[in-house]
Every structure is written in structure tokens, then in C-alpha cells.
C-alpha positions as CSV (number, residue, x, y, z in Angstrom):
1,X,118.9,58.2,105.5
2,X,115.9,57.3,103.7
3,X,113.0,59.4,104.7
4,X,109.4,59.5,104.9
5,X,107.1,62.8,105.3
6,X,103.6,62.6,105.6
7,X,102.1,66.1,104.7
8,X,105.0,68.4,103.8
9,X,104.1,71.1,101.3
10,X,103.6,74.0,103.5
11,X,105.4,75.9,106.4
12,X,106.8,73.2,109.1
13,X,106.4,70.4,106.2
14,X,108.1,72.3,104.2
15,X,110.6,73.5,106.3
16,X,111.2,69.8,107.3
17,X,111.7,68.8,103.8
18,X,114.5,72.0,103.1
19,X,116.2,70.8,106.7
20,X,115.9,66.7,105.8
21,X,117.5,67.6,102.2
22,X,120.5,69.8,103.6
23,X,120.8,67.0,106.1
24,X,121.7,64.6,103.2
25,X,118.5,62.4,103.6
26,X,116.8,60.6,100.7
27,X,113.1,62.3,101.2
28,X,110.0,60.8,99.8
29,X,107.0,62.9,100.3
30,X,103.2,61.4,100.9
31,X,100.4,63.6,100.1
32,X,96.9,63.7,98.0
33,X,99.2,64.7,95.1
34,X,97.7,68.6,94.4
35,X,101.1,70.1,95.2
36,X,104.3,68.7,93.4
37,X,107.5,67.6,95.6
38,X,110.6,70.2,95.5
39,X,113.3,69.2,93.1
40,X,115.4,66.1,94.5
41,X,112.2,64.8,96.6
42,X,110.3,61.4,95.6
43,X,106.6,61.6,95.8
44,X,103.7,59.1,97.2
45,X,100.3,59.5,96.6
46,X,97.4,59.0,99.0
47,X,94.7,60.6,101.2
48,X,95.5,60.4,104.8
49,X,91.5,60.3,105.5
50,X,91.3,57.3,102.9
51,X,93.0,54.2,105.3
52,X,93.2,52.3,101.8
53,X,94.8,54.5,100.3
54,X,97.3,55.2,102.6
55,X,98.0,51.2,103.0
56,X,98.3,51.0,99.0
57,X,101.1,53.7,99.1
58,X,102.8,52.2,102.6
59,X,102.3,48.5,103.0
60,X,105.9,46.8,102.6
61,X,107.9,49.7,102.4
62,X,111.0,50.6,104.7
63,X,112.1,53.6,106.2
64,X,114.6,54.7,108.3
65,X,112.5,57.7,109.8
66,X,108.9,59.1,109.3
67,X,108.2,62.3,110.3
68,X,104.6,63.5,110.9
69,X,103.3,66.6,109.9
70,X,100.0,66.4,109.1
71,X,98.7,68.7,111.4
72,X,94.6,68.8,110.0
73,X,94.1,65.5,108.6
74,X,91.0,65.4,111.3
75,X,89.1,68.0,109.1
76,X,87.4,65.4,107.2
77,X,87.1,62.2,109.7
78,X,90.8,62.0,110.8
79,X,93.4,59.7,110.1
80,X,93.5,55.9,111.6
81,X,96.8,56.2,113.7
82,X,96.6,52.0,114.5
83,X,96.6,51.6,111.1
84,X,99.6,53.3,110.4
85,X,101.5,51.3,113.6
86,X,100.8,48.6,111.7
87,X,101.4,49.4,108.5
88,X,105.3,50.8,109.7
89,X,106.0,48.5,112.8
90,X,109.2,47.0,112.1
91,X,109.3,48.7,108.8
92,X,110.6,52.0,110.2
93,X,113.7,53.2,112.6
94,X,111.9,56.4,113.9
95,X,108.2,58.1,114.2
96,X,108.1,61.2,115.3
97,X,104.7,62.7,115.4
98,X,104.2,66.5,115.3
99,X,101.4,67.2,117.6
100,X,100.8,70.5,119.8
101,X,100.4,72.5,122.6
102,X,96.3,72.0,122.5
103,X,97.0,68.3,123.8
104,X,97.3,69.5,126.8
105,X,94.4,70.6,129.3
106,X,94.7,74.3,130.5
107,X,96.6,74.4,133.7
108,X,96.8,78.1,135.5
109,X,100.9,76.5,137.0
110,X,103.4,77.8,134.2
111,X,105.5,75.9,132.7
112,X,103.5,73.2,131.5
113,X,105.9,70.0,131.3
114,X,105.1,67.1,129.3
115,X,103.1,64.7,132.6
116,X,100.9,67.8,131.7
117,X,97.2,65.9,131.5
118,X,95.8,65.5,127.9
119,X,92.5,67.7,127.0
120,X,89.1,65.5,127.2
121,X,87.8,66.8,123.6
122,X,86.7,64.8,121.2
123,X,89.4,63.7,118.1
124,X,86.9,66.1,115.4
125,X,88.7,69.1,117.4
126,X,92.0,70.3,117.0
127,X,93.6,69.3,120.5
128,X,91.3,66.4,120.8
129,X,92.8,65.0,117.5
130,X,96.3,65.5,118.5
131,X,95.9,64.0,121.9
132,X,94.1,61.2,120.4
133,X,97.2,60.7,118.2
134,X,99.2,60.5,120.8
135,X,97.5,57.8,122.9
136,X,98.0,55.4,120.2
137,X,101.6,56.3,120.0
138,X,103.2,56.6,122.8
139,X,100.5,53.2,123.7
140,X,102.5,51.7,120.5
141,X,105.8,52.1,122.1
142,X,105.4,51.0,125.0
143,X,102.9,48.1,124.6
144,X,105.0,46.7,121.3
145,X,108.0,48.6,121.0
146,X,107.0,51.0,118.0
147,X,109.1,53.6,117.8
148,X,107.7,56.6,118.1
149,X,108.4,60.0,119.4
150,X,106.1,63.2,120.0
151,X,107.1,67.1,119.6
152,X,104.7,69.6,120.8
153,X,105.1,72.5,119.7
154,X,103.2,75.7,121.0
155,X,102.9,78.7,118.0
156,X,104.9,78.6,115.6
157,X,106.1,81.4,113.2
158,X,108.5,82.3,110.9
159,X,108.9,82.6,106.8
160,X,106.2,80.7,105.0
161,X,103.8,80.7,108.1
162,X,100.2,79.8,106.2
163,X,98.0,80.9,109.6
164,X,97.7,84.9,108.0
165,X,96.4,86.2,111.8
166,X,100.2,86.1,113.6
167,X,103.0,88.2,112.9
168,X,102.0,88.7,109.0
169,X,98.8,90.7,110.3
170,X,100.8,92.5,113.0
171,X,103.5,93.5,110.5
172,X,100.9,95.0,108.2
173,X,99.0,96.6,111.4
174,X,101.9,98.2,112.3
175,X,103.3,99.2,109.1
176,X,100.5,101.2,107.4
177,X,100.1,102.6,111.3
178,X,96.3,100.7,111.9
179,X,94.8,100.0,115.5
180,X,96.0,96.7,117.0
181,X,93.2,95.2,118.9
182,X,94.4,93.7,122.9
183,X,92.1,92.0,124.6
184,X,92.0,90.9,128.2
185,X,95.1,93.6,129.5
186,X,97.8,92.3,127.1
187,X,98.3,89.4,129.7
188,X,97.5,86.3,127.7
189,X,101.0,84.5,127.7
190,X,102.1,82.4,124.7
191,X,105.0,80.4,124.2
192,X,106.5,81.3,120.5
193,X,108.8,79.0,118.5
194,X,110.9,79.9,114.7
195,X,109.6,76.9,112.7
196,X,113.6,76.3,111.8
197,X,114.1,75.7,115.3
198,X,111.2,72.9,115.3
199,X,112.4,71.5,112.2
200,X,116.0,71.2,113.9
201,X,114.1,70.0,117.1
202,X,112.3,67.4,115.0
203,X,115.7,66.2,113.1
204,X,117.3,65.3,116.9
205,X,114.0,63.4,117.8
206,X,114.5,61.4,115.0
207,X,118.5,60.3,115.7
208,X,118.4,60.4,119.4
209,X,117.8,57.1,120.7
210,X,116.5,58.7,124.0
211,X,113.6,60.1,122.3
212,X,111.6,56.7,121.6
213,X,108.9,56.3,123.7
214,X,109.0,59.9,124.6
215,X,107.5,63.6,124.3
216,X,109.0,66.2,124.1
217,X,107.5,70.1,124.3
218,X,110.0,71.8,121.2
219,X,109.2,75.9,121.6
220,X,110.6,79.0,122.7
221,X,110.2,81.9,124.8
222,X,106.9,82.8,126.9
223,X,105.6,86.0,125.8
224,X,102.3,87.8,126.6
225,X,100.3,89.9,124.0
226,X,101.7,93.0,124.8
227,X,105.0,92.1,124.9
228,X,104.3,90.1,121.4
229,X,102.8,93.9,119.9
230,X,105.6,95.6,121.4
231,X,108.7,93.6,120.3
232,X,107.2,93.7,116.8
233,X,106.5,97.2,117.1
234,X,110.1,97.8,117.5
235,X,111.3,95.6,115.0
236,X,109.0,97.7,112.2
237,X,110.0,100.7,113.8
238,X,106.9,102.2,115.0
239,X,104.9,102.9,118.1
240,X,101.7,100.7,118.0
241,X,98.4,102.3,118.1
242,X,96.9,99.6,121.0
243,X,93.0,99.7,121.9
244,X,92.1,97.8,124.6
245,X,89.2,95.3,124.1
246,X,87.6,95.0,127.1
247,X,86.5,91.4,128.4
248,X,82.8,90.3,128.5
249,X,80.2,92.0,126.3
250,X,82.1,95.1,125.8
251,X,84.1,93.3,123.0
252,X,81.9,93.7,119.5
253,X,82.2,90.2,117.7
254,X,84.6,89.0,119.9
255,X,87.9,86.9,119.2
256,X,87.0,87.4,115.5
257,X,89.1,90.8,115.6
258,X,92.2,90.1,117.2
259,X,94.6,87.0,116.9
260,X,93.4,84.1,117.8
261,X,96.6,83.3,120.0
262,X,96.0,86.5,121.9
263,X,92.6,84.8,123.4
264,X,92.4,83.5,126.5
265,X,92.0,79.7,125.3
266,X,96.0,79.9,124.1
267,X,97.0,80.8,127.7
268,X,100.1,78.7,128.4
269,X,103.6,78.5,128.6
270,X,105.5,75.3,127.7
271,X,108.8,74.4,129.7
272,X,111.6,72.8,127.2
273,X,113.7,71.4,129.8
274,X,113.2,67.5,129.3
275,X,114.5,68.2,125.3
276,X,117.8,69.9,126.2
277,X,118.5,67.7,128.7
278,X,117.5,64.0,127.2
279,X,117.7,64.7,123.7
280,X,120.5,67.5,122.9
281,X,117.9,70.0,121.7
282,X,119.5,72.4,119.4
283,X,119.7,76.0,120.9
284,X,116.7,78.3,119.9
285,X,116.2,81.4,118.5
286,X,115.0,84.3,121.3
287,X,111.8,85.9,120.6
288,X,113.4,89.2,119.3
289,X,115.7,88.0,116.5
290,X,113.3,85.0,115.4
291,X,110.6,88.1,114.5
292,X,113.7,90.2,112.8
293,X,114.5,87.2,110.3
294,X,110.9,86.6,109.7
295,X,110.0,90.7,109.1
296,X,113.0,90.5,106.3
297,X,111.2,87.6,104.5
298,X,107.8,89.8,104.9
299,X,108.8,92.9,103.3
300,X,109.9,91.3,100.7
301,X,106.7,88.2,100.4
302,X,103.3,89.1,98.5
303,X,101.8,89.2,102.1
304,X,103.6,93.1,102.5
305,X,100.9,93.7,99.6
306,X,97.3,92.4,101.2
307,X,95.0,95.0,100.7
308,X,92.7,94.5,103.8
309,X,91.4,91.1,103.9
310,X,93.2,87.8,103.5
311,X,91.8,84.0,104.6
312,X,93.7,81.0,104.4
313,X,91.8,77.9,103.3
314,X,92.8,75.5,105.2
315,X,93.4,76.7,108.6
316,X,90.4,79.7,108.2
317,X,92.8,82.0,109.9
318,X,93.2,85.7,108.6
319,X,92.4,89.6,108.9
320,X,89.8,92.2,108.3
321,X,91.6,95.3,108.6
322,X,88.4,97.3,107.8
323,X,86.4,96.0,110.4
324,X,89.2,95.6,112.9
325,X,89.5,99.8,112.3
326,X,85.6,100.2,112.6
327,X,85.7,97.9,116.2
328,X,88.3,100.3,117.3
329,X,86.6,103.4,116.7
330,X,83.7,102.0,118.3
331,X,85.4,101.2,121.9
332,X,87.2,104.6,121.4
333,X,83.9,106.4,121.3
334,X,82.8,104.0,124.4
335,X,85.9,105.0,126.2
């Protein structure tokens, strides 16, 4: 099956492109060219936020499925989604966007199913981006028969995982004994997903003919903070040193010393239901064994070396350990 990914070099790309090879697809790769393809993978070259270069690259091709992954391409002025409908429309079997659980507007009724209403922020944010994405989509599909197909995903983790402030900073917490920072009661409640079990998710949107014209939430289990510090707790084999961080002013510099999925903001839980039933979603890892397969890849990755202090540059996510420790002493001596 010949194969197009748009933005595949790290984590879920990635992944897609180790899953789409296994698969026996013919993948071609677009992406500004600074990282090289894996062996066996073609390359295109172009800047998604450049709608010239893109149409340089694309205009005339074929393919029998595109997958999108190019989760950040808003950073720098986003990526013209009409553009690319016309550019593939009748040139392409399958679209399957990867967008996200941010599309979504907070809703306090759990599970969130996918007649969820989208978030009214502007495309320069994350979930604004994603939701605008969709519109022109799914408004493709119906209006002229492009087909396309959506996956929202909620947080994803597993080997490879480039946002540094999930289960890599809560493996180092708890393996060199530091304080782990909770705020508001260990209560915020995430749905978690293995990035193999997306990428499997994702190959099934792209055969099933059910899936056109569709989204589809792809995640897996619901899990609150404190359940998230104590299942990983168990899996290193420790007892987690928790500090509480108590909501309002009492928490020094706020959500910048704890996960950002343990904030209040991330507060959702994602049903899967229309997936298994329409689309023959594959069968996902639970929560537990998902973080055991991803702590073996840990102990053995440079991240089981970070001194302190690590920052991605792309995403901006990471961990102070130093002044996570000092914010703990403080609300100790408050308490």
C-alpha cells in the first residue's frame, strides 16, 4: 500500500512509520528534511507552514493512504488544511488526521463521546488548531466526498515519548526517592493511551471503510493522578513520597512544578466505544502493563541518566527536580 506520512520522525510518527513498514506498506515520509527517513522509507521535502512548498512536493501525486501526524505545525502560523483537500482529493484512498483530546470543550459528564462540542479557541492554540483541522475535514467529507477520518487521542505514552514531564519524570521521581508534587487531591482524571495501541488504532482507520467521514476517540483507561503516581510507584517498586499542593495561592509557581496532565485543564475521560464497535479497534493495552513495557525501555534509554533538569524543544515540556524539591519543602514547612 503506498503510503504517505506527514510529520513522522518522532514518537507517534515514528511509531506509525515502524507499524506501516511491519504492515508491508511502501512509506514515503514528508518533512522539512532535518531528520533523515529510517532505512526502507522514501523521503519528501517541504514545510508544512510554507503552502508552496507543500503543493511543490504533493500536487499530482497518488496515494493510497495519508496519515497525519503533524501534531504542532500551528507553532509558526499553522498549516492550510483546504489546501491540502485539494491538493489530495481524488489523489488519495484514506486521510486520517491525528488530532486530540483538546478539540473538545471541557464537559464535567464523563465519558466524553465524539458529538462532544469542539473548544471555541482560536487555531494559534493547541486545541483550537486541532479543532480547526477538523472542521475542514470532516466539512471535506461530507460536502465533496474527501476521504477523511479523525483519531483523538487523549495522553499518550510509551517508549520514545518526546513530552519529558509524563511517566519519564515520574520514573526518575520515584527512582532516586524525590517528592512528587499532587495538586488539587489526586483527583484530576486522565484518559492514558500506549502510542502502539494508537498507531494500531490509526492503521484500522485507514482500511476500514466505516471510518470515512468519521471520528473516532482512540485511548485507554481513565485514571486520576493519584492512581497515575501509584501504579507507577509499584511498577518501580517504591512507595512515593506525595506532597499535596494545595489549590489557589497556596501553590508556589503553580502548574510549572507538577505534570502538566495532572492540572485541572486535562480533566477528561474519553469513551472508546464508537471505535470498537464501527471500526474493529484493536484491543488496548490496560494502564498497568502499558507503564511496565514503557519502564523497561526507560531503564535502559539516556532519560534514566538526566541529572535534574531536562526541556524538550519543541513541545517546552520537562522537569526541574531541584525546584520541584525546594516547592516541596516549602508546603511541608506550611503544613
Amino acid at each position: 500500500m503506498r503510503t504517505l506520512v506527514l510529520g513522522g520522525t518522532s514518537f507517534v510518527g515514528g511509531r506509525l512509520l515502524e507499524h506501516l513498514h511491519a504492515a508491508g506498506a511502501q512509506v514515503t515520509l514528508l518533512n522539512r528534511g532535518s531528520t533523515p527517513p529510517p532505512a526502507g522509507v522514501e523521503q519528501l521535502v517541504a514545510d508544512r507552514k510554507i503552502d508552496a512548498s507543500v503543493s511543490a512536493v504533493l500536487r499530482g501525486t497518488q496515494w493510497e493512504a495519508v496519515y497525519d501526524v503533524s501534531g504542532f505545525v500551528m507553532a509558526a502560523g499553522g498549516s492550510s488544511f483546504e489546501q491540502l483537500v485539494d491538493l489530495l482529493d481524488g489523489r488519495t484512498g484514506r486521510y486520517v488526521f491525528v488530532s486530540s483530546i483538546m478539540a473538545y470543550a471541557p464537559s464535567g459528564f464523563f465519558p466524553w463521546h465524539e458529538d462532544q462540542p469542539y473548544r471555541d479557541d482560536p487555531a494559534t492554540t493547541y486545541g483550537g488548531f486541532k479543532a480547526s483541522a477538523e472542521r475542514v475535514l470532516l466539512g471535506a467529507a461530507r460536502e465533496r466526498g474527501f476521504p477523511a477520518t479523525v483519531a483523538r487521542p487523549a495522553a499518550i505514552y510509551g517508549r520514545e515519548n518526546n513530552i519529558y514531564d509524563m511517566e519519564a519524570a515520574m520514573f526518575t521521581r520515584l527512582r532516586r526517592g524525590l517528592p512528587v508534587l499532587l495538586p488539587h487531591g489526586g483527583l484530576v482524571t486522565t484518559s492514558y493511551g500506549h502510542v502502539d495501541d494508537l498507531c494500531a488504532g490509526l492503521l484500522a482507520l485507514g482500511r476500514h471503510p466505516a471510518a470515512v467521514g468519521e471520528a473516532f476517540n482512540i485511548t485507554g483507561e481513565g485514571v486520576s493522578s493519584a492512581q497515575y503516581v501509584q501504579t507507577l510507584a509499584e511498577i518501580v517498586g517504591v512507595e512515593a513520597d506525595v506532597v499535596h499542593v494545595p489549590d489557589g495561592a497556596g501553590a508556589p509557581r503553580g502548574a510549572s512544578v507538577y505534570g502538566h496532565l495532572f492540572a485541572a485543564k486535562h480533566h477528561g475521560v474519553l469513551s472508546t466505544d464508537k471505535a470498537r464497535r464501527l471500526v474493529d479497534l484493536p484491543p488496548a493495552r490496560d494502564f498497568t502493563t502499558g507503564h511496565r513495557e514503557t519502564y523497561e525501555w526507560f531503564c535502559a534509554s539516556p532519560l534514566a541518566d538526566v541529572d535534574s533538569t531536562i526541556a524538550d524543544p519543541l513541545w517546552g515540556a520537562g522537569f526541574d527536580l531541584a525546584l520541584e524539591a525546594e516547592v516541596a519543602a516549602s508546603l511541608r514547612v506550611r503544613a
